[in-house]
C-alpha positions in Angstrom: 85.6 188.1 144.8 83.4 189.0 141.8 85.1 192.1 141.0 84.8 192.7 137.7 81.8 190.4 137.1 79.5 192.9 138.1 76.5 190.3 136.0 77.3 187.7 137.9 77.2 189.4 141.3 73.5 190.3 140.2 72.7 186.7 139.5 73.9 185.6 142.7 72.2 188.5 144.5 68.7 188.0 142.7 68.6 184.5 144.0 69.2 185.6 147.9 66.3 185.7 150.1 67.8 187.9 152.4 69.3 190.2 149.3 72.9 189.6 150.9 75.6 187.7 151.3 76.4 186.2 154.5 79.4 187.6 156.6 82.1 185.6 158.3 80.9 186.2 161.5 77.2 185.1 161.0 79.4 181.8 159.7 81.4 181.7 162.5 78.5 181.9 165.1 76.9 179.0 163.3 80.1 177.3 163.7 80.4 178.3 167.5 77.4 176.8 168.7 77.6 173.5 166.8 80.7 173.0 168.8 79.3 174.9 172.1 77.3 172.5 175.0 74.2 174.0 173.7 73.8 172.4 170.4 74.8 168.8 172.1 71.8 167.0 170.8 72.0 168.0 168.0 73.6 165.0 166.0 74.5 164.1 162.4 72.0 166.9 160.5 73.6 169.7 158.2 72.7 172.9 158.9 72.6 175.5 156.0 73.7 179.1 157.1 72.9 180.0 153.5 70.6 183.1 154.4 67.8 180.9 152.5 69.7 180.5 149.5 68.9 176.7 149.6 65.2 177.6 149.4 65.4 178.0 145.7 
């Protein structure tokens, strides 16, 4: 994705709580629940799965 932008990456990574980027799956269990019986009162809210990125 960055390849080749190696400044960039550094930004990006300097600004992540976690010091990562997130992983498809850890995306894709966020997704599972919200559409799983256990998340159904949970109504109209957006839920970052950011690793804290939105902290900033």
């Amino acid at each position: 994705m960055f390849e080749g932008q190696a400044e960039a990456m550094a930004e990006i990574m300097r600004q992540q709580p976690i010091g990562r980027l997130g992983r498809a799956d850890e995306i894709g269990a966020a997704v599972l629940w919200l559409c799983s019986p256990a998340a159904s009162l949970v109504v109209g809210v957006a839920l970052p799965v950011d690793g804290g990125y939105t902290t900033h």
